[in-house]
N, C-alpha and C positions, 0 to 999 in steps of 0.2 A: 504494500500500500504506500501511497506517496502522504508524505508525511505532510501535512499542515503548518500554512506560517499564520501567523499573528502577528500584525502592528500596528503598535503606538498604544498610549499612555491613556489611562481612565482618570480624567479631572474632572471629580465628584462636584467642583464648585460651578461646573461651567451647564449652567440652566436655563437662566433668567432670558436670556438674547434666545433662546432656541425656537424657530418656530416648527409644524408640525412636518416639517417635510424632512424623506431620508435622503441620507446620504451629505447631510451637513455634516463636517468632519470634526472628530474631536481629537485635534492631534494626532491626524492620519485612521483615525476609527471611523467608523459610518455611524450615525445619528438618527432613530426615529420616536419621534412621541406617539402617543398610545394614547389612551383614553384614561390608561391608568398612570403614566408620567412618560419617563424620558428614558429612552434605551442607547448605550453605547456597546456598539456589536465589533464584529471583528472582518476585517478583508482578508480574504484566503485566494493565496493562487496558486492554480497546480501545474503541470508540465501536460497533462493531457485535456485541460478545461481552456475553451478559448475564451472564456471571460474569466477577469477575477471576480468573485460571490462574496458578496455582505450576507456573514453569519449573524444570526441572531438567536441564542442559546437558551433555555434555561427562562422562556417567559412564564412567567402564572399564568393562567387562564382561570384560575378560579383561588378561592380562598384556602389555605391548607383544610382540606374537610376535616370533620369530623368523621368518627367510627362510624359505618352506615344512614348516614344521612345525605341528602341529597347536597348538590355540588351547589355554593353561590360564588358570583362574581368576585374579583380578588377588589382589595382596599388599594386604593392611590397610594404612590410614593412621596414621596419630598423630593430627593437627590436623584442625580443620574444613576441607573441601576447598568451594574455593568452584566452585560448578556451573551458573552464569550464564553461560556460552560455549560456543559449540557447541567439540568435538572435531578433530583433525584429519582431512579427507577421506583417505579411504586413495587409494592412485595412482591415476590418471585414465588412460587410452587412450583418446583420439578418435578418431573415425571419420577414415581416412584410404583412400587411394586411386580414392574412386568420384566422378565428375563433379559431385555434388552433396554431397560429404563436406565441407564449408564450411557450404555451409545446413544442412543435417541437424546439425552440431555446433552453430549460432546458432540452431535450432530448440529443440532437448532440454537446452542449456545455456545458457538467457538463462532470468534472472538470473542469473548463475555462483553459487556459492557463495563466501564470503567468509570462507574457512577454507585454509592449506596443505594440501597433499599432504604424506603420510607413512606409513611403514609403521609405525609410531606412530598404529594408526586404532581399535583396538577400541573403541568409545565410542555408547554410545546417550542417547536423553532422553526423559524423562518430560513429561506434560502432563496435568496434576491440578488438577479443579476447587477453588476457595479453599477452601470447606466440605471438602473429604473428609481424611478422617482414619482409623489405623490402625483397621478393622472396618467403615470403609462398604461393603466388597464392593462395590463400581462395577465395570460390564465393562471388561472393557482391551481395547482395539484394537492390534492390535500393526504395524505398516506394515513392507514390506519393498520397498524403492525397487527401478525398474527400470535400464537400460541398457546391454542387450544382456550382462550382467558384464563388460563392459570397464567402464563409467561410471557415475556417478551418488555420492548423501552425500547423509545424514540431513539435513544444513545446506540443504540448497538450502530457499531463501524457500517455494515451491511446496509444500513436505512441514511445512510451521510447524503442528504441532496444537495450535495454542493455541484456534480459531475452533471446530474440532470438540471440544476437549475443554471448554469455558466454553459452549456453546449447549448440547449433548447429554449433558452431565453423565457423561463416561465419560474413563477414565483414555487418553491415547494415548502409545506407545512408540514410537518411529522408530531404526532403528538403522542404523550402520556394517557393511561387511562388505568382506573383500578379494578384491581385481576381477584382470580380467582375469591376466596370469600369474603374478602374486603369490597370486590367489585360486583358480585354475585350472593352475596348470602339469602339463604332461603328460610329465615326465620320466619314464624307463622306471626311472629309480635311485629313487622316489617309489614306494611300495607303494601299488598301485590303490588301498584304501580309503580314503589318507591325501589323495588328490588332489582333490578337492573342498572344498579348505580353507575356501572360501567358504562353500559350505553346513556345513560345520561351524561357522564362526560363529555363522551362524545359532541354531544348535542351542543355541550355549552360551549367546548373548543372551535366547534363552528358556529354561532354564535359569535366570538370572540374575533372569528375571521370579515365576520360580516359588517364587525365594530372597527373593524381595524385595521384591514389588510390593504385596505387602499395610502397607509404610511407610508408601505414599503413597494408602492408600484404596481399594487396587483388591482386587477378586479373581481369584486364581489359579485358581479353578476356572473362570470366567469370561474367559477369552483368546480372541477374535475374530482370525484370522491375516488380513488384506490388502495385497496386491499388486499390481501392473501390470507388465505385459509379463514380461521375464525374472522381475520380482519377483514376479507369477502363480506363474509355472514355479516360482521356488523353494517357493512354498507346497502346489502342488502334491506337489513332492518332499517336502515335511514330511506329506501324506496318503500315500501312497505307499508310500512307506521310512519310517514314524514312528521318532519316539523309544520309549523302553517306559522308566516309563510316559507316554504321549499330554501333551503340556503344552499342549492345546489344545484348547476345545469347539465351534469351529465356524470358515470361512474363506470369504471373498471373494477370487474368481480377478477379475481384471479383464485382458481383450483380451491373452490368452494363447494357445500354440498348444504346451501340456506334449508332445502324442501324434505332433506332427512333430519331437520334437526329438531327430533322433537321434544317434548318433556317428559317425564316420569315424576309426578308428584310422591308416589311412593318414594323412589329415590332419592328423589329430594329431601324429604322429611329426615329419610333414613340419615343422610348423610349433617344434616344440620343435629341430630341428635346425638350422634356420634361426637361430634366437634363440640354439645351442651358438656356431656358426659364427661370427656377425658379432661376437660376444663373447671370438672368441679363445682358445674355451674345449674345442672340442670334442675336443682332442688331450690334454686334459690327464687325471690318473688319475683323479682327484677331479672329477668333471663339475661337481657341483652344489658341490663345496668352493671351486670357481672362478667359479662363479656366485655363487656369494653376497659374494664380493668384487668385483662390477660394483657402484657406485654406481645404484642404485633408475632415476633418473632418466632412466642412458645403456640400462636396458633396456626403459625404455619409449618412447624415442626410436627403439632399433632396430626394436621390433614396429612402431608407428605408422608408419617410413619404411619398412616390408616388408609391412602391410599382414597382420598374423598373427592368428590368432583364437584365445582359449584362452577354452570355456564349461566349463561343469558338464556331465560326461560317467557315464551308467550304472557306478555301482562295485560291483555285485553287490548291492545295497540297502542298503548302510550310509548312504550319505545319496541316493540317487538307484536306483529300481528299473530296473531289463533290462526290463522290461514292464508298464507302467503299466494297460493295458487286461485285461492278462492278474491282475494282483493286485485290479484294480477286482470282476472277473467273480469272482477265487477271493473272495472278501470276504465272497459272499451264505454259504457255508461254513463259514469260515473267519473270521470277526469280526473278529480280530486282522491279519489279509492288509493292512489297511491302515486308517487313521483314520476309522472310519465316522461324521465329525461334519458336521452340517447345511453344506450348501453352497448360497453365492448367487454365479452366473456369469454372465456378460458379457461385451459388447465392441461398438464404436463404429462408425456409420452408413458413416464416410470416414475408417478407419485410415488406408489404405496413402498418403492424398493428399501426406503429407510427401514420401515416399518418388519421388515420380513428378516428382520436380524437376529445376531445374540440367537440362535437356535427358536427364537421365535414361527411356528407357524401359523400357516388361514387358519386353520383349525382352531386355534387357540384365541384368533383375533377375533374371528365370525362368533366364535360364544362367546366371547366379552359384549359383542354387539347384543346378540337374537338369545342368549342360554344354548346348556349345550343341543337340548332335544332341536330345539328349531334352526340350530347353525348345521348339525348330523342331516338337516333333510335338505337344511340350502346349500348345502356343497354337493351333497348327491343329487339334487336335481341342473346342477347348472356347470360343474365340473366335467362332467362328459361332452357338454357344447363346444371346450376349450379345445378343440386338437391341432398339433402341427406344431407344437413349442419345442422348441432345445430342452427343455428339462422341466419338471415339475416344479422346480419353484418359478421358473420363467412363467409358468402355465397359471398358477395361484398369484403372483404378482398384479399381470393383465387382469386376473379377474376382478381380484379387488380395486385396482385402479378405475377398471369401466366403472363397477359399482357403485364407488364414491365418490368418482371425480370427471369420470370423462361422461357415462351418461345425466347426470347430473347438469351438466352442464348445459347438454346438449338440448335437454328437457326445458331449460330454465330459456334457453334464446328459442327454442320453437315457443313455449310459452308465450314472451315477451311479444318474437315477431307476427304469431297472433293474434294480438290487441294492439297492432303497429306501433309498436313501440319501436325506434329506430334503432337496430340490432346489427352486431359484429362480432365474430368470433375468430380466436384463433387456437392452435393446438401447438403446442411448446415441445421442440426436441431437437435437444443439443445435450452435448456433456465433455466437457473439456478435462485434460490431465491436469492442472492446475485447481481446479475445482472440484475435482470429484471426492462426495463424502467418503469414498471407499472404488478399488477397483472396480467395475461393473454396476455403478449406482445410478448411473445414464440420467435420464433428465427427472428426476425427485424432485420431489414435494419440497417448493419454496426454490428452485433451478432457474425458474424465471426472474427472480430478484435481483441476481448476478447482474444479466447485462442490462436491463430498466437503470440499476443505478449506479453500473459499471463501477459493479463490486469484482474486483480480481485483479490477481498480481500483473501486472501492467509487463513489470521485466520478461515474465514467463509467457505470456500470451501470444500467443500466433494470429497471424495476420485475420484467418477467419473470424477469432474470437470475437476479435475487436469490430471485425465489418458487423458480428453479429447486435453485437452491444449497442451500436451506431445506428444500426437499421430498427432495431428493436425498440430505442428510444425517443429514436423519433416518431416513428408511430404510436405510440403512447401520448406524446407532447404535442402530433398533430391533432390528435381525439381531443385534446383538451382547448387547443386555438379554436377549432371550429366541429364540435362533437354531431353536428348535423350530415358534415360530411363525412363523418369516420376518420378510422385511420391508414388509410389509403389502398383498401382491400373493399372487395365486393361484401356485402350486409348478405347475413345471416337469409338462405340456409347453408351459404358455401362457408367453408371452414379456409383458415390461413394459415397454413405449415406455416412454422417458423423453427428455423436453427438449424433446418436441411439436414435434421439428423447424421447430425457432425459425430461421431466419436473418437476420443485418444488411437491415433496410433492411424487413421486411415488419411488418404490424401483427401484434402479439402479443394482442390484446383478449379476441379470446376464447380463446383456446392453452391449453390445459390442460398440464402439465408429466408427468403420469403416465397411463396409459392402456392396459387389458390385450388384449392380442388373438392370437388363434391362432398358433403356431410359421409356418406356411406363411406368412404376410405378409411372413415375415424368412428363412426359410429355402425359399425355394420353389425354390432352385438350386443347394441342397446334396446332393439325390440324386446329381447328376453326378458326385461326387468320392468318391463310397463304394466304391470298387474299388480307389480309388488309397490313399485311409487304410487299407484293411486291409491294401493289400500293405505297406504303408509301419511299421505294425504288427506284419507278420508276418518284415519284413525286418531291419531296426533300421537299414538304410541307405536316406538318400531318393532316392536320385539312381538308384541298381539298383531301389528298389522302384515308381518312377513308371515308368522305362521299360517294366518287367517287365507292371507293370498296362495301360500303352496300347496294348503290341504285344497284349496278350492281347485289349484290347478292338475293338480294331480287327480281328485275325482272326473273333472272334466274330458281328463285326457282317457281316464277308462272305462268313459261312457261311450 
């Protein structure tokens, strides 16, 4: 990674003269005021960015919250706040209990971030070309990291929008949110609407963009939302359940699965009881008055050693719809049912490859999902589809990939471009020796981040890397100039290769990086699974709604 410069001097006394526009210099720093005071940021320039990028690090977007209660706007400053460091991550849960929860955590968290944990986390940053100034109207890309919402911060090296905002001339926002059961608790003493604190975050760091972003040169009517994995999902939810009015003209899903994600109140319960219990707390009158005198730390020691899961769960639509397909379909209607702004979807060649590690198999994955009886009949009813693989784990790979990423996907843009919503897909497959989680790990889950933010060793990188990185970026940053038009590929139902399934060790000479071709090339085995997403759909539970659909299809087939 090319290393980062900083200069010039933070002079806390120099205010008074400032007026609101960026890029007033504070002894070679950039300058912008806020609604909430005066920012001095940092200019950064790299060897491979054709602009130098005014960093801005480390902003509040909200007041350090409280233990589970909802997010408010932060308090004004006095002095220059200086904005040159990233924020505190908010608390971390890693993946604990599964045979390969070691590598999966040195997967998705190498490089660590180089920030503390804190519920001290509201904090997002900016990344503004050196030119822009209050009235350039530049798009803003807004990012919304992933990690199951147990995991993940703005910080991590990988989410740096310094590369995309200095090549593609566009504002980018990365923000903080709170995770697992700080950002999700499912206490029965929490009023459903109030539980999705996380995604309330969300909401208010855009908000904040809407207050604000035109300091640093962007436009507010110009807000691109993008995500990956859970971070999908939540952008999803921001189409879905919107704000009113809408703070957003267009979104990028990346290798999400919004339409399987459903709830389990049992489980839920289950696991917030657990978390009373080991806490000493479940006797007491005051559940959550006792809870919130647990030091942060020891309750996230308890869930990680129990192995507990606390996501973003359906609240009647205040940040997360009861029926995501059923508000898509009321939309064509209804306009208002849901954010009807241009969408570009996707998802990657060899998601699940991380996943299939550490001696980890389907077997073991699929009954974590359905239990074992109903994962025993969904592998035997859909494994024999599979033929013609190099090996049986190549074979179980794809299938769980279509499963949760690629038909998903695919469901989600025919959906969309059903209620004409203006739609774009593309299908990600690339894998570089520089990059690769492990030999053989081809384009995984979270592959497409790389070159979006031309994340990778620059030294090591081969010429196609880079054309990939380049090509890939800018259609991302064109989506966001003008999301009417796309990004520069025919709208959905054609699919757009990308990364010309490059792998280590083969000649790249003639590879193309972009390349449009019919939906069946990538979806030819996603009819299989159409019985099992509606009932899955119709049910809001996956585990009842998978069984429900295989008994039914298997009677049928022996009638």
């Amino acid at each position: 990674m090319v290393k980062l410069t900083y200069t010039g001097t933070v002079l806390l006394w120099y205010q008074a003269a400032l007026s609101s526009a960026l890029a007033v210099r504070d002894n070679g720093r950039p300058t912008a005021t806020i609604d909430s005071g005066i920012l001095i940021g940092a200019s950064v320039s790299e060897p491979t960015v054709s602009s130098t990028v005014n960093q801005f690090l480390g902003i509040p977007y909200a007041k350090p919250p409280t233990r589970w209660k909802l997010p408010e706007k932060p308090d004004s400053w006095q002095d220059a706040r200086d904005a040159s460091q990233f924020g505190n991550a908010c608390h971390q849960q890693l993946l604990s209990g599964a045979k390969n929860a070691e590598l999966l955590n040195k997967y998705f968290n190498t490089p660590p971030a180089s920030v503390p944990d804190s519920e001290d986390c509201l904090y997002l940053n900016v990344f503004a070309p050196e030119a822009a100034r209050p009235g350039s109207s530049k798009p803003v890309m807004f990012w919304i990291h992933g990690g199951t919402d147990a995991s993940g911060t703005a910080a991590l090296p990988q989410y740096d929008g310094t590369n995309l905002a200095g090549n593609q001339d566009v504002i980018v926002v990365t923000i903080n949110y709170r995770l697992n059961l700080f950002g999700f608790p499912t206490s029965p003493d929490i009023p459903q609407a109030e539980r999705n604190l996380g995604l309330h975050d969300q909401r208010l760091a855009l908000d904040w963009v809407q207050r604000n972003i035109q300091s640093f040169g962007g436009d507010p009517n110009r807000v691109t939302l993008f995500g990956q994995s859970s971070g999908a999902r939540s952008v999803d939810n921001l189409i879905t359940a919107p704000p009113d009015p809408v703070p957003f003209a267009a979104a990028i899903l990346q290798s999400t699965e919004p339409e399987l994600s459903t709830a389990d109140r049992d489980q839920e319960k289950a696991a917030w009881d657990t978390l009373l219990s080991d806490a000493d707390c479940k006797s007491a009158a005051d559940k959550l008055g006792c809870m919130r005198q647990i030091p942060a730390s020891a309750l996230v020691d308890i869930a990680e050693a129990r192995g507990l899961s606390f996501t973003a769960s359906p609240d009647g639509g205040v940040t997360f719809a009861n029926s995501m397909p059923g508000k898509r379909a009321a939309s064509f209607i209804d306009r208002k049912a849901i954010a009807r702004v241009p969408l570009l979807i996707g998802s990657n060649a060899d998601e699940a490859s991380p996943f299939l590690t550490g001696g980890v198999t389907l077997d073991e994955i699929m009954t974590g999902f359905l239990g074992a009886a109903t994962a025993k009949l969904f592998l035997a009813t859909y494994r024999p589809r599979y033929k013609g693989f190099p090996s049986p784990e190549k074979r179980d790979e794809t299938l769980i990939t279509d499963f949760i990423y690629t038909c998903p996907a695919a469901r989600l843009a025919g959906d969309s471009k059903f209620v004409r919503i203006p739609t774009w897909r593309y299908f990600y497959n690339a894998s570089f020796a520089n990059t690769e989680l492990f030999p053989g790990s081809g384009a995984y889950h979270s592959a497409e981040i790389r070159p979006i933010f031309a994340f990778y060793p620059e030294e090591s990188a081969t010429p196609f890397e880079k054309d990939n990185s380049r090509v890939i970026q800018k259609a991302w940053a064109d989506f966001a100039r003008n999301p009417a038009a796309g990004p520069g590929w025919d709208s959905a139902p054609s699919v757009q290769l990308l990364g010309g399934g490059a792998t280590p060790g083969e000649n790249d000479q003639n590879r193309v990086v972009s390349t449009t071709v019919e939906a069946n090339v990538v979806d030819s085995r996603c009819g299989l699974y159409k019985s099992i997403y509606d009932a899955i759909q119709t049910s809001g539970i996956m585990r009842d709604a998978v069984d429900t659909a295989l008994r039914q299809n298997i009677r049928q087939n022996r009638e």
